[in-house]
N, C-alpha and C positions, 0 to 999 in steps of 0.2 A: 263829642270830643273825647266822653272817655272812652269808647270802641278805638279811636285811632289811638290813644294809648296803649291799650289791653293789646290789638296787634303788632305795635312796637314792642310791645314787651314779650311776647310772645316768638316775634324776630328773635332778638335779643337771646331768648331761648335756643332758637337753633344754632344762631349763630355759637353759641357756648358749647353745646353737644358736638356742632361739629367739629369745632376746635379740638373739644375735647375726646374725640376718639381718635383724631388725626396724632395727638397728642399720646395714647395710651400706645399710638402704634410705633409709638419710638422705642418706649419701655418692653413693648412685646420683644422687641428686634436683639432683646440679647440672651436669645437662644441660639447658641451655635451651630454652624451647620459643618465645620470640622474644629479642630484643634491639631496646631501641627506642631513640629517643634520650628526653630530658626536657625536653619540651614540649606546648604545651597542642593543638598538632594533633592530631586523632583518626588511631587506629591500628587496622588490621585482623589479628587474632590465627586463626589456624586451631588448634582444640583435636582431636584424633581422637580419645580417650576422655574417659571421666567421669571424676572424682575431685577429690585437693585440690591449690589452685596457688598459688604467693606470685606477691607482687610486691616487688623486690629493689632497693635504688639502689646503683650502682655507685661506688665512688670515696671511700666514706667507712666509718670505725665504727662511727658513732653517728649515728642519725637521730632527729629529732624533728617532729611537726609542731606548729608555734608561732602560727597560726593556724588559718585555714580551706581546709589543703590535700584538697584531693577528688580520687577516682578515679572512673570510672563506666563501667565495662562492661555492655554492652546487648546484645542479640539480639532481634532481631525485635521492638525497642521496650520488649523485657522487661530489667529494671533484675537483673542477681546481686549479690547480698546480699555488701557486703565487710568487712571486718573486718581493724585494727589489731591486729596482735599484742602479749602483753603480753609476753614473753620475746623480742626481737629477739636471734636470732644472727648470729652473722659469719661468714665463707666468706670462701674467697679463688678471683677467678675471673679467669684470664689477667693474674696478677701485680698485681691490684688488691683489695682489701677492697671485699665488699658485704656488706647488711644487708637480714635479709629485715623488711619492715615491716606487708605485707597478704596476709591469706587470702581464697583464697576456691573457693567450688566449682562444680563444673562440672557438668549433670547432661543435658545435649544436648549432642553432640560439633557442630561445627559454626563458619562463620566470627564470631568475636565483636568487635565495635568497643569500645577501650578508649578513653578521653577523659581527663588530668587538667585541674584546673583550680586557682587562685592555685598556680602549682608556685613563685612564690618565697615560699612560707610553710613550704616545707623545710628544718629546719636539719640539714645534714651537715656533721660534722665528723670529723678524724682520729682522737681517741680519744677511746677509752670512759671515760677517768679523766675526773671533774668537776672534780676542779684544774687538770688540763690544758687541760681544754675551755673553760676563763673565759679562756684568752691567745688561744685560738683562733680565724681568720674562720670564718664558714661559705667551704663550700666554692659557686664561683661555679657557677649554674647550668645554665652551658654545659661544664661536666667532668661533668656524674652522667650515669650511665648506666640503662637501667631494665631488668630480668632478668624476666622471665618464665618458671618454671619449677615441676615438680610439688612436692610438698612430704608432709612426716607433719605430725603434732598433735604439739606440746609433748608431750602424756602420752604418749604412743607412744615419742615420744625418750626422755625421762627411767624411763621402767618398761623398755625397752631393756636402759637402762645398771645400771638395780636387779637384771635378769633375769642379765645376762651376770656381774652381783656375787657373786651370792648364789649362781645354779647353779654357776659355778666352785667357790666356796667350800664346798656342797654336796657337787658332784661330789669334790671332793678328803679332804672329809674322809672319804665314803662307802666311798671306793676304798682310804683308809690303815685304816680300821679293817674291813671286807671282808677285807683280806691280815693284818692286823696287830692281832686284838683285844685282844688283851692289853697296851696301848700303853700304855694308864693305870696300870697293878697294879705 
């Protein structure tokens, strides 16, 4: 009986590691891959691999878009497919709050031209509380910043944090009753 422990616990182990690297690759993700400013000039991005990328505004907690703000990245005339996240997190990057607000993926490495357009239909504001956010201006559109950088999926973060929960709590129980069965009796 205490082998099927010790391999419980030792699950329990993996499960926690994998959590946990899946976990460290959030935090790796906030090295940028440009910095623009937030304006409707077109910008030239260099991507060297494939995968998935936000697009970040710098200078606020809370982002919204309250009209018809657009992004449009092209290659070779060809439009990438972007998308509004519905879980926007926060970061803090060189002593400022940003918010990731678009995904999007990459799947030819290569130079790609970004474009926004109506950028004052951005509402940035300091925090995330809705009481506080009614006293609040938006923030003027010459302070946002725009981050470019890799990113995971919402489910990747969140089963993460459920992995590194559970296999610890696994591991630990696996490992007390492995040394200690008689714990209950």
């Amino acid at each position: 009986m205490q082998i099927i422990f010790l391999l419980i616990g030792i699950f329990g182990l993996i499960m926690f590691y994998y959590g946990f690297t899946i976990f460290l690759k959030k935090y790796k993700c906030k090295t940028p891959i440009a910095e623009l400013d937030f304006n409707e000039n077109s910008n030239e991005i260099y991507f060297n691999q494939i995968g998935l990328y936000s697009i970040s505004f710098i200078g606020g907690n809370y982002a919204n878009n309250i009209g018809n703000l657009d992004v449009r990245i092209t290659k070779d005339k060809e439009d990438v497919e972007i998308f509004e996240k519905v879980m926007k997190s926060s970061f803090l990057y060189k002593n400022n709050i940003g918010t990731e607000f678009y995904q999007f993926k990459i799947e030819n490495p290569g130079i790609y031209k970004m474009q926004f357009s109506n950028i004052n239909d951005l509402e940035l504001k300091q925090s995330k509380l809705a009481s506080k956010r009614l006293f609040q201006n938006n923030l003027p559109i010459e302070n946002v910043g725009v981050l470019v950088k890799e990113a995971i999926t919402n489910f990747k973060y969140i089963s993460s944090i459920l992995l590194m929960v559970f296999g610890f709590n696994i591991a630990g129980w696996g490992m007390i009753l492995a040394f200690n069965p008689s714990i209950f009796h």
